[in-house]
DRENLUMNU-879388 format. One record per residue (C-alpha): residue in three letters; chain; x, y, z. Coordinates in steps of 0.2 Angstrom, whole numbers, plus 2048, in hexadecimal, padded with zeros to 3 digits. Last residue first. Layout:
# residues N
<aa:Ala&ch:A&X:X&Y:Y&Z:Z>
...
//
This chain:
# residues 132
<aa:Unk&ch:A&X:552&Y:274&Z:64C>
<aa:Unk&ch:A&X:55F&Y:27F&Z:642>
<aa:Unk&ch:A&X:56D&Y:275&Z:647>
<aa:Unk&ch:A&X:577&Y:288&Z:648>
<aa:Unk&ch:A&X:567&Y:28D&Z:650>
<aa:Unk&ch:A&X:568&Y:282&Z:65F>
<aa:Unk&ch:A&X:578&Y:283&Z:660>
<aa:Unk&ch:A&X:57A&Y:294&Z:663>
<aa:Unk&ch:A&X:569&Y:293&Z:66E>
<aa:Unk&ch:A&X:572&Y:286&Z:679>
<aa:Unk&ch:A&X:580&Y:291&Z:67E>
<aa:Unk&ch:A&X:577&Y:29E&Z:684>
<aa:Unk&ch:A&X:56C&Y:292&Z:68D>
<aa:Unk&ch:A&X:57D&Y:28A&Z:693>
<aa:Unk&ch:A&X:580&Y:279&Z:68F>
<aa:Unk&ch:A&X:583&Y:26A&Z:698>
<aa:Unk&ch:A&X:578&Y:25E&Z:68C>
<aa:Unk&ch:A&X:573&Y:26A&Z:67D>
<aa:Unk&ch:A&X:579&Y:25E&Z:66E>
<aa:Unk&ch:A&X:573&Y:24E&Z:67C>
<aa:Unk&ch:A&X:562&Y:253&Z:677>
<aa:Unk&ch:A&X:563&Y:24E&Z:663>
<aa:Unk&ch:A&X:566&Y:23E&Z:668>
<aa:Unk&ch:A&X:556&Y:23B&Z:674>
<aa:Unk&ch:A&X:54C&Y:244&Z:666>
<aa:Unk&ch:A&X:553&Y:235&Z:65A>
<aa:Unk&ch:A&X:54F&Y:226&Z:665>
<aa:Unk&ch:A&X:53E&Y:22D&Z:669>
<aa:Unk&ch:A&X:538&Y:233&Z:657>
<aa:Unk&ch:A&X:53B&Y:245&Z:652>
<aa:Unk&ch:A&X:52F&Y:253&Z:64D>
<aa:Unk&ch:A&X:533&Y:262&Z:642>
<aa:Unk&ch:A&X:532&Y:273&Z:648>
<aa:Unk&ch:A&X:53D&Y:273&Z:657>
<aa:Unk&ch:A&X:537&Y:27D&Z:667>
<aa:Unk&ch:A&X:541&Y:28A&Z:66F>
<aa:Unk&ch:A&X:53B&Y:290&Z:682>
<aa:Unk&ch:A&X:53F&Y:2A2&Z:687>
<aa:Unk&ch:A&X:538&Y:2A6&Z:698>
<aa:Unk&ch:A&X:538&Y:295&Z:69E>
<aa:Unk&ch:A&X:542&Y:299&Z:6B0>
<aa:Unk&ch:A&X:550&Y:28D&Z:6AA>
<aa:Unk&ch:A&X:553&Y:294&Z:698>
<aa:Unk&ch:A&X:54A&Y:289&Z:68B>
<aa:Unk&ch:A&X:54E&Y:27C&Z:680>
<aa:Unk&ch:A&X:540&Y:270&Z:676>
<aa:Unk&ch:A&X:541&Y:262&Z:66A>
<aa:Unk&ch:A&X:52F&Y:25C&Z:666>
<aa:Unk&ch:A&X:52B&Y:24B&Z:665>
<aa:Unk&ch:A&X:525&Y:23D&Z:659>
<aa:Unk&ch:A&X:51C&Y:22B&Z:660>
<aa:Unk&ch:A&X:50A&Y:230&Z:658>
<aa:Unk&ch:A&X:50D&Y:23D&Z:64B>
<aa:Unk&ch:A&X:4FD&Y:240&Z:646>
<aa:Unk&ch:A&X:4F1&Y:234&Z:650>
<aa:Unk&ch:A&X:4E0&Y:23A&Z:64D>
<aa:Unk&ch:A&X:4D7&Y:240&Z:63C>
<aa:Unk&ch:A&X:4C6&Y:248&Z:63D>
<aa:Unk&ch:A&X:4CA&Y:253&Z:62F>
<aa:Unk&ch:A&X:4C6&Y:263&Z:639>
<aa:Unk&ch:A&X:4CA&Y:25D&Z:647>
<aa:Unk&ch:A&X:4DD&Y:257&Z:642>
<aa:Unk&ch:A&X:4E1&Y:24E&Z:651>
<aa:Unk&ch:A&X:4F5&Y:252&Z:65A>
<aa:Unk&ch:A&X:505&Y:247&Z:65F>
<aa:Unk&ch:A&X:513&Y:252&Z:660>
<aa:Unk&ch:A&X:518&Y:24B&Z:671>
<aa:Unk&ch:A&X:524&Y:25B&Z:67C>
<aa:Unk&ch:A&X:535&Y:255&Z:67F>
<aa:Unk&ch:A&X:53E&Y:262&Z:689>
<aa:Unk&ch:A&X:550&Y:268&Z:68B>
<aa:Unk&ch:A&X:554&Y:277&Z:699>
<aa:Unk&ch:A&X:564&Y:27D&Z:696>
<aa:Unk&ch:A&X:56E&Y:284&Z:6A1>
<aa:Unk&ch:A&X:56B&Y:294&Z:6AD>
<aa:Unk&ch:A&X:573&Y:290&Z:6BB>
<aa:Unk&ch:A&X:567&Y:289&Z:6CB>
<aa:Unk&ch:A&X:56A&Y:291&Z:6D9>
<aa:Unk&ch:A&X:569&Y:28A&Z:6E9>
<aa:Unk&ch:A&X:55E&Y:289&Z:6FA>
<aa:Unk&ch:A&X:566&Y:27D&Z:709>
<aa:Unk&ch:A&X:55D&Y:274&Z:713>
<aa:Unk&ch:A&X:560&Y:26A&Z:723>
<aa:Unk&ch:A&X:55C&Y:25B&Z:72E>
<aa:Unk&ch:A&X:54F&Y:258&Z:722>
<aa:Unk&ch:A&X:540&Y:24D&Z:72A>
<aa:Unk&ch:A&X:540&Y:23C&Z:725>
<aa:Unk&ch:A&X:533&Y:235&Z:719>
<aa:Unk&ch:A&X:53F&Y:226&Z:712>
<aa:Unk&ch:A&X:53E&Y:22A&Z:6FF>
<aa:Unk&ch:A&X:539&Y:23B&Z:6FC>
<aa:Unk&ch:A&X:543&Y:242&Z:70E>
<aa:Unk&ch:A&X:536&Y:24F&Z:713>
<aa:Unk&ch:A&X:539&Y:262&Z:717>
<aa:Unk&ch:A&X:53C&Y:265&Z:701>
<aa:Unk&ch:A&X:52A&Y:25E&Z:702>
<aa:Unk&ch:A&X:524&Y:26F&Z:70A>
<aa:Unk&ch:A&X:530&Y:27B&Z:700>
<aa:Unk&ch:A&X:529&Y:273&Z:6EF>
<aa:Unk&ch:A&X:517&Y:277&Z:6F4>
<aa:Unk&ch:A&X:513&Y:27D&Z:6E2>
<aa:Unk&ch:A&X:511&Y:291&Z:6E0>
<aa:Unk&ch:A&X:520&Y:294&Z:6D2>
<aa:Unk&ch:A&X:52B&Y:283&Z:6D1>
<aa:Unk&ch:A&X:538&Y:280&Z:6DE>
<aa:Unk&ch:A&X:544&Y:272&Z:6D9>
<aa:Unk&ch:A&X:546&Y:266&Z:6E5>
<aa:Unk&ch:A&X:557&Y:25C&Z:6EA>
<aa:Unk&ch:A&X:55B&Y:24D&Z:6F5>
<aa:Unk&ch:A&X:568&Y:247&Z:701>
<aa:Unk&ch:A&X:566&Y:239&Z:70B>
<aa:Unk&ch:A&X:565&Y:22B&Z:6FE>
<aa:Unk&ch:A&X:55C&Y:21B&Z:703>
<aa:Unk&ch:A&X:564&Y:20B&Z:707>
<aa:Unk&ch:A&X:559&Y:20B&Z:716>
<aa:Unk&ch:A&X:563&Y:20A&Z:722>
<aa:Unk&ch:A&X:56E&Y:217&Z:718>
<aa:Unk&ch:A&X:560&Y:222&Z:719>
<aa:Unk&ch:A&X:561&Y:21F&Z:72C>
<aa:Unk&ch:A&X:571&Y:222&Z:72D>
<aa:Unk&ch:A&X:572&Y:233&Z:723>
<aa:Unk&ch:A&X:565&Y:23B&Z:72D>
<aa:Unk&ch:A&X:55C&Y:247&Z:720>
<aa:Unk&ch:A&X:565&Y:252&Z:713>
<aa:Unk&ch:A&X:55C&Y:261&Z:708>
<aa:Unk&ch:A&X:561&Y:268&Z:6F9>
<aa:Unk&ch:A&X:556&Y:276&Z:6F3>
<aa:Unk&ch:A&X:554&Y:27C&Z:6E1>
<aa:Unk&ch:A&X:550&Y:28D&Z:6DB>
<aa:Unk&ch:A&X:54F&Y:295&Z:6CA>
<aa:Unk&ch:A&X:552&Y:2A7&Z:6C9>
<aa:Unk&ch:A&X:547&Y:2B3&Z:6C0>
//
């Protein structure tokens, strides 16, 4: 399934007016009303002048997903308050790669920038030579 993304562009002097940019992206996701607020300029409310449905290549997708959970049985709350999932996935989601240890912040943040301007295909050799 392709991903889509639609660029739009508004009257450029009156964005400039505003000191507002005039050009402006949104990514369509499944049955939201993405093709209805692609029509509006997010940050001045002007009308598009045009817009122009793209693409998007299939890079890598990184997530942070919180790892905090409650034991219910035990009663317990707060495990792994301020830790995080590493996560990859191809653009449409259909394959998503979780990491099986938890990070803090800073080091979850550094251990993204391995898949930054990579390939899905790419990603996943990396992924599992890091073994995440």
């Amino acid at each position: 399934m392709e991903k889509i993304v639609l660029v739009a562009d508004s009257n450029d002097e009156n964005a400039r007016e505003k000191g507002v940019p005039s050009i402006w992206h949104t990514v369509v996701h499944g049955h939201t009303n993405s093709r209805e607020r692609a029509k509006i300029n997010p940050w001045n409310q002007d009308e598009a002048i045009y817009e122009k449905r793209c693409f998007l290549m299939d890079d890598c997708v990184i997530s942070v997903r919180p790892a905090r959970y409650e034991d219910r049985i035990g009663k317990s709350q707060d495990y792994n308050k301020d830790r995080y999932f590493i996560e990859i996935a191809n653009q449409d989601g259909s394959i998503i790669f979780s990491s099986h240890k938890v990070y803090p912040w800073d080091k979850v943040l550094e251990l993204s920038t391995y898949f930054r301007g990579l390939s899905f295909t790419a990603a996943t050799r990396v992924w599992k030579a890091k073994k995440f």
